[in-house]
C-alpha positions as CSV (number, residue, x, y, z in Angstrom):
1,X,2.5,163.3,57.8
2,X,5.4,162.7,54.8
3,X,4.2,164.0,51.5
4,X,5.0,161.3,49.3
5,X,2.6,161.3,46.6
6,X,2.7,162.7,42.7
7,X,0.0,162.6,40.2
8,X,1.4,160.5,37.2
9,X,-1.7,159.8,35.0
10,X,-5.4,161.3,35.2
11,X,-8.3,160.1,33.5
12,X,-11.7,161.5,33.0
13,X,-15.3,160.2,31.0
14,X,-17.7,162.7,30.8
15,X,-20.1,163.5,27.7
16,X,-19.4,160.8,25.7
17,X,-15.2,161.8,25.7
18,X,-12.6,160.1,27.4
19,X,-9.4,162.6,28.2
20,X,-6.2,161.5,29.5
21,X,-4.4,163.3,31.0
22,X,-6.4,166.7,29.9
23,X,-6.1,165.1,26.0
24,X,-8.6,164.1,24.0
25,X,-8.0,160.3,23.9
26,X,-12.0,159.0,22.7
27,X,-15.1,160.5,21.6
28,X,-18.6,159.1,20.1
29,X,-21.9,161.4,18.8
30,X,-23.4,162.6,21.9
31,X,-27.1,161.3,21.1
32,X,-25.8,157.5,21.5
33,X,-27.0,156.3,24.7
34,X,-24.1,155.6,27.5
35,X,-23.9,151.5,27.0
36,X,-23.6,152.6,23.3
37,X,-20.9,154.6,24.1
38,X,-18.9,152.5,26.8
39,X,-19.4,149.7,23.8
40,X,-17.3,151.9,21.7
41,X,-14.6,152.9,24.1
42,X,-14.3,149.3,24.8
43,X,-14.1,148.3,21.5
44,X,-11.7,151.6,20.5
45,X,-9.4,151.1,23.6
46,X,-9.0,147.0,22.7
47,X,-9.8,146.0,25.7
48,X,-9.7,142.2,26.0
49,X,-12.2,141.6,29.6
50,X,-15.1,139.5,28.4
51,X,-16.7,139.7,31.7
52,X,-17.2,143.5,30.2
53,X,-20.2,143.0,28.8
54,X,-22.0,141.4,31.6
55,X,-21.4,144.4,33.8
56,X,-23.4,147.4,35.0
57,X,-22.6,150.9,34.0
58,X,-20.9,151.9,37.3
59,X,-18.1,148.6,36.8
60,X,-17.6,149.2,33.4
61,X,-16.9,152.9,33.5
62,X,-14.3,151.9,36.4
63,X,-12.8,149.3,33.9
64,X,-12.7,151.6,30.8
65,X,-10.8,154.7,33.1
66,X,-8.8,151.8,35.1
67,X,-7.3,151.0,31.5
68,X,-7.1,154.4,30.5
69,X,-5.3,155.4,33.4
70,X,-2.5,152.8,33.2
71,X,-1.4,149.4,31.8
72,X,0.2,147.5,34.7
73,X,-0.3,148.3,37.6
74,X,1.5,146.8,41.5
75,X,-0.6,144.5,42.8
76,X,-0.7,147.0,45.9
77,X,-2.0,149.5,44.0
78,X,-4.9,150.8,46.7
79,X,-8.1,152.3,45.4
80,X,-9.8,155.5,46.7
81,X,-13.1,155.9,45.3
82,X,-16.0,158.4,45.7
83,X,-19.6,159.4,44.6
84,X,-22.9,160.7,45.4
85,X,-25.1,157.7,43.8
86,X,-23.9,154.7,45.2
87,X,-25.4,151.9,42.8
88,X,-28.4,153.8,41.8
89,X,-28.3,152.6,38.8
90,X,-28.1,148.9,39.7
91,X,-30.7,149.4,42.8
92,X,-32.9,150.7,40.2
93,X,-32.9,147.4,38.1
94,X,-33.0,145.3,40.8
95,X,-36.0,147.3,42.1
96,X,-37.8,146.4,39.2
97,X,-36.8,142.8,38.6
98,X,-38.1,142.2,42.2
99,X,-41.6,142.4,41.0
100,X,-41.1,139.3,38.7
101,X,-38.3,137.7,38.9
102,X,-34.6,138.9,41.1
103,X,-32.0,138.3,39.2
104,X,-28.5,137.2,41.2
105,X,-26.5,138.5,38.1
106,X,-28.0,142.4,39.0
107,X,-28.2,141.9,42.6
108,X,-24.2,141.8,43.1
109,X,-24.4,145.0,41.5
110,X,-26.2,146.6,44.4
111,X,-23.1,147.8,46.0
112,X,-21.2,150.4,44.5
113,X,-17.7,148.9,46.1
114,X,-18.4,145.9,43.7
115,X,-16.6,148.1,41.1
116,X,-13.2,148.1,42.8
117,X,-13.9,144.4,43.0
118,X,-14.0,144.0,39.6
119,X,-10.7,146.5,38.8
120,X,-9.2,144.2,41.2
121,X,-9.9,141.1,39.0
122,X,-9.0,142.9,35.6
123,X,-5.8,144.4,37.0
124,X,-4.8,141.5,39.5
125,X,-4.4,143.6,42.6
126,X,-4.5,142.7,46.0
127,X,-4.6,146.0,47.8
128,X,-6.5,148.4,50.3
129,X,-10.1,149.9,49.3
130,X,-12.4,152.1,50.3
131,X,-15.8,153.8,48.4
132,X,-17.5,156.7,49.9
133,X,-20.1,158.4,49.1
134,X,-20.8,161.9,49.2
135,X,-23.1,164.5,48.0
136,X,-20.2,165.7,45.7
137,X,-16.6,165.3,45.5
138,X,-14.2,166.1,47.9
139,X,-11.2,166.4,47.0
140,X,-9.5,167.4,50.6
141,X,-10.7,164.2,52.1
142,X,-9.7,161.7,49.0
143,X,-6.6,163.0,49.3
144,X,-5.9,162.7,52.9
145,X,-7.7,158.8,53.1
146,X,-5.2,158.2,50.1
147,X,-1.8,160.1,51.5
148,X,-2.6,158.4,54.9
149,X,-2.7,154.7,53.3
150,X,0.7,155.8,51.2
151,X,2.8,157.1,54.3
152,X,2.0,154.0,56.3
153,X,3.0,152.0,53.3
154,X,-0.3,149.9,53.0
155,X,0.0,150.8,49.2
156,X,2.8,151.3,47.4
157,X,0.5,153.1,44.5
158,X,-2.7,154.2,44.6
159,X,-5.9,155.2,42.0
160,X,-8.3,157.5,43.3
161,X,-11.3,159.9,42.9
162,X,-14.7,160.3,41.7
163,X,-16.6,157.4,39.8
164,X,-20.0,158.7,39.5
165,X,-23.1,156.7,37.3
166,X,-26.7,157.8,37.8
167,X,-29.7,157.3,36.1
168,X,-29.2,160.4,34.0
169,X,-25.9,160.9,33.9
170,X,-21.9,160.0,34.3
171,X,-18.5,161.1,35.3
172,X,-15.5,160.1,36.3
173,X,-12.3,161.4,37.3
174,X,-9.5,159.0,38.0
175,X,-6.0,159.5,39.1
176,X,-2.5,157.4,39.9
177,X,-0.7,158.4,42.2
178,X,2.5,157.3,43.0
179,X,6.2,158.4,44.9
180,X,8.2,159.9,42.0
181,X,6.8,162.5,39.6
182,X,6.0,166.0,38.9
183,X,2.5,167.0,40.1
184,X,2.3,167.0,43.4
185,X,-0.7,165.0,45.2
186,X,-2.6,167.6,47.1
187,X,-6.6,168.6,47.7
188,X,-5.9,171.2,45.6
189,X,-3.8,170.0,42.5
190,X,-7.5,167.1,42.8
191,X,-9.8,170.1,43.0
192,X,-8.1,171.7,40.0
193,X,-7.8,168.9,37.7
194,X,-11.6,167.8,38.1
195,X,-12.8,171.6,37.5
196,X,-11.1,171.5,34.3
């Protein structure tokens, strides 16, 4: 297989920071709860997306680090995502809204590949997708799904990593990838830059 990826932008929320690429770009009082927090960033980062605020926690962390990570993107731009929750968070909710009353507006939320859905819409893209989820992230395997949908030029671009939401917690780490650059696109340069 051609190695024809670089690393061009990464992105990561975690703690209540947002870095780009390994700079500190954001940052609120760590006691705010996360949808106070992802209020802020949206706000901070000027984000025009109304549809924001109607989302769950998983789709708007994806929209907050799909903005970060770049302003325009090719409509082919694929997405490679990965985490170890799914749509807890949203399963949860529609858990308890079963014993009333389901409510449609959570239950689309029940599937975690509804956040590339909604990157999709913001950013316009018609491309390849794939979630997985795993018990942590794997950086060998995100980077050969993405580097095998590059080389048979089913993207010409691509965004992937880990997008992770649970009820306690969050992280993400996003990356673009694309054919000219100077980090090269390997399980290890992945494993590297989400240690840091």
């Amino acid at each position: 297989m051609k190695k024809n990826g670089y690393i061009t932008s990464s992105v990561k929320l975690k703690n209540h920071q947002i870095f780009k690429n390994d700079a500190l770009l954001f940052k609120t009082e760590p006691h705010i709860s996360t949808q106070d927090f992802l209020k802020e960033a949206y706000r901070f980062l000027e984000i025009n997306y109304p549809k924001f605020h109607k989302m769950d926690v998983l789709c708007k962390l994806g929209i907050i680090a799909s903005c970060v990570l770049k302003e325009d993107y090719p409509n082919d731009t694929a997405l490679v995502f990965q985490n170890a929750s799914g749509s807890e968070v949203s399963d949860v909710q529609h858990q308890k809204n079963i014993q009333d009353f389901p409510s449609p507006a959570n239950f689309v939320y029940t599937l975690p590949n509804i956040v590339m859905g909604e990157i999709s819409i913001k950013h316009q893209l018609h491309s390849e997708n794939a979630f997985f989820i795993a018990e942590e992230f794997q950086p060998q395997f995100i980077h050969l799904y993405t580097e095998s949908l590059l080389d048979q030029k089913k993207a010409s671009a691509a965004m992937c990593g880990w997008l992770e939401a649970n009820l306690d917690d969050y992280h993400v780490f996003l990356n673009y990838i694309e054919p000219r650059g100077e980090d090269i696109f390997s399980a290890a340069m992945l494993s590297e830059k989400f240690l840091r």
